[in-house]
C-alpha positions, 0 to 999 in steps of 0.5 A: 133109760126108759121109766115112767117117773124116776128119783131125784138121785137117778135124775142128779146121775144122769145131769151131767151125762152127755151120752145118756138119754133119759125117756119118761115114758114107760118101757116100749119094744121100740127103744131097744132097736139098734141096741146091743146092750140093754140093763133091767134096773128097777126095783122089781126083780119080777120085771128084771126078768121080764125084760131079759126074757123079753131081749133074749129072745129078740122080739123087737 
């Protein structure tokens, strides 16, 4: 998961989650390579959709 902060419930999930990498940075294109599955999760269904759009056309 790739978010520039995230919220102490998201961080509490993902602690004891040895298979889940957690990027404190904002979005890149670089972190979808060699990936097959990719989920928009914000808050934002504006930047959801920017981001399918983004996958679905393969630009990475």
């Amino acid at each position: 998961m790739a978010a520039p902060s995230n919220r102490k419930n998201t961080l509490e999930f993902v602690a004891d989650k040895s298979n889940f990498l957690l990027i404190n940075r904002n979005f890149s294109s670089y972190f979808l390579k060699g990936k097959h599955v990719v989920i928009a999760t914000t808050d934002d269904p504006v930047v959801n959709e920017k981001y399918i759009i983004f996958v679905k056309k393969r630009e990475y």
